[in-house]
C-alpha positions as semicolon CSV with decimal commas, in nm:
position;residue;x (nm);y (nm);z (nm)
1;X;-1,111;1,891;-0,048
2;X;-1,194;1,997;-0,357
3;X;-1,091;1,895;-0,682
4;X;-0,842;2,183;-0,798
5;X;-0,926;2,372;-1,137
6;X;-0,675;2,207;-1,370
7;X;-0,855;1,863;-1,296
8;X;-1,181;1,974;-1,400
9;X;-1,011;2,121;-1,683
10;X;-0,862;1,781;-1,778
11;X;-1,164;1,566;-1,712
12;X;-1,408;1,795;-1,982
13;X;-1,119;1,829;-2,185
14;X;-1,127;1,433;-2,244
15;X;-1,453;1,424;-2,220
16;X;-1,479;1,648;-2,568
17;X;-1,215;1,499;-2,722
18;X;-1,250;1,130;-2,624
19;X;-1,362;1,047;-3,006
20;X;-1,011;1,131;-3,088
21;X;-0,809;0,996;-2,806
22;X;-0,981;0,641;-2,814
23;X;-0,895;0,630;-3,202
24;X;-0,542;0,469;-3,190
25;X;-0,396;0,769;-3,337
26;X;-0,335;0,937;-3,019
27;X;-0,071;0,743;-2,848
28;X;0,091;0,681;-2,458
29;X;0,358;0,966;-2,478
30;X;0,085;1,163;-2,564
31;X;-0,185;1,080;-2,323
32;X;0,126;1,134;-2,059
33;X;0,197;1,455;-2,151
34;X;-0,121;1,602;-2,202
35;X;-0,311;1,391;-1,894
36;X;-0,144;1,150;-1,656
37;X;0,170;1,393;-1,595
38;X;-0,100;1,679;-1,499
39;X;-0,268;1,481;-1,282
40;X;0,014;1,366;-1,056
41;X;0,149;1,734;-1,066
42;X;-0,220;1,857;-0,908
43;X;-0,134;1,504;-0,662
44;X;0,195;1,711;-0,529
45;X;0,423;1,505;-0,732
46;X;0,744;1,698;-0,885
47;X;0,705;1,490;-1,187
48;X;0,975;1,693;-1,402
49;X;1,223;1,731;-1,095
50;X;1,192;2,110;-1,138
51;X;1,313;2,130;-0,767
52;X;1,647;2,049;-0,916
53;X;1,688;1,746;-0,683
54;X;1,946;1,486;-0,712
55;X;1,929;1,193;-0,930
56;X;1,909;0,956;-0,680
57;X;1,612;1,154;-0,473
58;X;1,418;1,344;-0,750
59;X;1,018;1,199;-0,722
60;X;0,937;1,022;-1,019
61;X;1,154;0,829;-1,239
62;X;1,059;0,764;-1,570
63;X;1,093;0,433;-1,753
64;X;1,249;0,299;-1,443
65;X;1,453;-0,039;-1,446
66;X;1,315;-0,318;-1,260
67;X;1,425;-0,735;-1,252
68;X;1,133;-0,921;-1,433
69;X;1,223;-1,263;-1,490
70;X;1,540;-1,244;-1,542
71;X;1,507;-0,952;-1,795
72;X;1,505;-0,592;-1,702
73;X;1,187;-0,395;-1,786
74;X;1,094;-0,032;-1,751
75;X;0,742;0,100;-1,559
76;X;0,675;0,418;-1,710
77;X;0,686;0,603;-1,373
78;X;0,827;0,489;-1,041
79;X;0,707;0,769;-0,747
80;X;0,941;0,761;-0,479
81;X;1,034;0,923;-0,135
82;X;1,356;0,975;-0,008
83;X;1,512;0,766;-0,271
84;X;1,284;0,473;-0,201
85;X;1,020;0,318;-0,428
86;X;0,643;0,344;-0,328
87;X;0,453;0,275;-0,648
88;X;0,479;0,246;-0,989
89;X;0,227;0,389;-1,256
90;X;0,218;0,200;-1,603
91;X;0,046;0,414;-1,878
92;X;-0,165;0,321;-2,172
93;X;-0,273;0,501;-2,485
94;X;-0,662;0,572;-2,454
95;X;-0,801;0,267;-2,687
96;X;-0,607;0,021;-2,457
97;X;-0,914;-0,133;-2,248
98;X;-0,804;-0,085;-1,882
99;X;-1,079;-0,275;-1,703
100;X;-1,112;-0,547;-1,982
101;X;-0,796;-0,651;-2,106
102;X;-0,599;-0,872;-1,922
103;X;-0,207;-0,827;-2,042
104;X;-0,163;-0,439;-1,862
105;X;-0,272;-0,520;-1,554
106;X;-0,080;-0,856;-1,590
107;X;0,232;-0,630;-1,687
108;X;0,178;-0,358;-1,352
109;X;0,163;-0,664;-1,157
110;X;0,469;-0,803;-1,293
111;X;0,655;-0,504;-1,218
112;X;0,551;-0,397;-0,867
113;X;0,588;-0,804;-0,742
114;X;0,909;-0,789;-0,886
115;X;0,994;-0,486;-0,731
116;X;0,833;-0,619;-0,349
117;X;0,544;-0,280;-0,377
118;X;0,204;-0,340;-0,217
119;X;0,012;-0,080;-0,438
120;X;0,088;0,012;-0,757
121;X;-0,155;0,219;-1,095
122;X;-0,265;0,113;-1,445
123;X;-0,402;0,440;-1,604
124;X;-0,491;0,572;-1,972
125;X;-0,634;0,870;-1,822
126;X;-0,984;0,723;-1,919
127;X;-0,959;0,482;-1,651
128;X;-0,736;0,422;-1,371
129;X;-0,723;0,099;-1,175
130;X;-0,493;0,021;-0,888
131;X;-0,378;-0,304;-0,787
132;X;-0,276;-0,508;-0,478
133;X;0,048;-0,630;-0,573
134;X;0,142;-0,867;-0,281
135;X;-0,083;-1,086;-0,496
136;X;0,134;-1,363;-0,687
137;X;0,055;-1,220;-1,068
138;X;-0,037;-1,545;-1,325
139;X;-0,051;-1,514;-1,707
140;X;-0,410;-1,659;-1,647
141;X;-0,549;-1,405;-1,410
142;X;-0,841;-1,216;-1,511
143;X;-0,752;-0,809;-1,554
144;X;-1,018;-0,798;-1,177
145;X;-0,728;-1,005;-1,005
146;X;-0,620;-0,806;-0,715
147;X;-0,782;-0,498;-0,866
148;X;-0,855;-0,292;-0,511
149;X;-0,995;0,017;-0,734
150;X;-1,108;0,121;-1,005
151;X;-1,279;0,461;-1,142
152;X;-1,321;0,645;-1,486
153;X;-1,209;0,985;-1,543
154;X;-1,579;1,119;-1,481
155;X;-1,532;1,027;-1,131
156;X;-1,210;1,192;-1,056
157;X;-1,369;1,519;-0,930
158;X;-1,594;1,368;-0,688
159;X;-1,339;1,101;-0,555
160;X;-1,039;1,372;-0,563
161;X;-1,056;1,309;-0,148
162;X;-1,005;0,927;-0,192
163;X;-0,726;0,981;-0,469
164;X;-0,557;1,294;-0,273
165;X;-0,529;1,028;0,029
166;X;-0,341;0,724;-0,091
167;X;-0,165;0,907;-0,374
168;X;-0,089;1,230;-0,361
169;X;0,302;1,283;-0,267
170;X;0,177;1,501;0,111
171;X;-0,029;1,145;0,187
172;X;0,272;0,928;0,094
173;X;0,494;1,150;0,321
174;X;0,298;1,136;0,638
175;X;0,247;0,704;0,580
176;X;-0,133;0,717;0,427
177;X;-0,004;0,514;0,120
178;X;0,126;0,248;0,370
179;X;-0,187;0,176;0,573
C-alpha cells in the first residue's frame, strides 16, 4: 500500500522546515499537532474521538495516568481497543535526540513496563523508534536497549507497509500488533 497524500505532505513539509523545528523554539505540543497527531490519523486512529465515543472506549487518550514507581506519570498518548491499552506513544520536541539520548527511551520504557505492554513508540516526528517493553528498563541502559525499530521521517513513505501493519488501528483490530 501506498503511502497516502497527507504523509508525503508531512514528510517534505519537515523536510523544508527542519532548520526551524530542530531549533528548540518549536516545542512537543507543537510537533503533536502539526505531525505526530496527523500521522496516527492517516494510521486509522480517531485521535480527537470525533466518533463521539465514550470516555472509557474513545482510541487514544492523551496524557494518560500510569503507576511508575510509586508516582503516577502521564504518556502523552495511550492507543487503545475496546477500552484496553495496546501501546503508548511518548512525544518529543524535534531537537530531543531520539536515537542518541538515553533518558526518552528510558522514560517509554518506564511507562509501558509499568503498564505490562509489549510494544510501545518514542517519536519527534524526525525519528521514531519503537521498543520491546517486556525488557526490564535500567537507568543505565543505552537508548539501543530493546530498541526493535527504528526509522527517520525520510523513510516513512517507503516503509508505510511495515508501519500500516503493526500500528495502524485496522492491524491492531484484527491481532497484527500482538504477533
Amino acid at each position: 500500500m501506498p503511502a497516502p497524500k497527507v504523509i508525503k505532505e508531512l514528510i517534505g513539509r519537515f523536510d523544508r522546515n527542519m532548520d526551524a523545528y530542530r531549533s528548540g523554539h518549536y516545542n512537543e505540543a507543537q510537533v503533536r499537532a502539526e505531525f505526530i497527531d496527523p500521522l496516527f490519523e492517516a494510521l486509522g486512529w480517531d485521535i480527537y474521538n470525533k466518533e463521539g465515543n465514550a470516555e472509557a472506549y474513545k482510541d487514544v487518550f492523551h496524557e494518560d495516568a500510569v503507576k511508575v514507581g510509586g508516582s503516577t506519570k502521564a504518556p502523552d498518548y495511550s492507543f487503545r481497543i475496546g477500552g484496553t491499552r495496546k501501546f503508548f506513544l511518548e512525544a518529543k520536541k524535534p531537537s530531543i535526540d531520539i536515537k542518541g539520548d538515553p533518558n526518552p527511551a528510558y522514560q517509554l520504557r518506564r511507562y509501558a513496563w509499568s503498564a505490562k505492554l509489549p510494544l510501545s513508540i518514542l517519536t519527534d516526528f524526525e525519528e521514531f523508534a519503537v521498543y520491546d517493553c517486556r525488557i526490564r528498563p535500567l537507568q543505565t541502559d543505552k537508548p539501543s536497549t530493546a530498541r526493535v525499530m527504528y526509522l527517520t521521517f525520510r523513510e516513512y513513505a517507503d516503509r508505510w507497509d511495515e508501519l500500516y501493519g503493526l500500528f495502524s488501528k485496522n492491524a491492531v483490530l484484527k491481532g497484527d500488533f500482538d504477533r
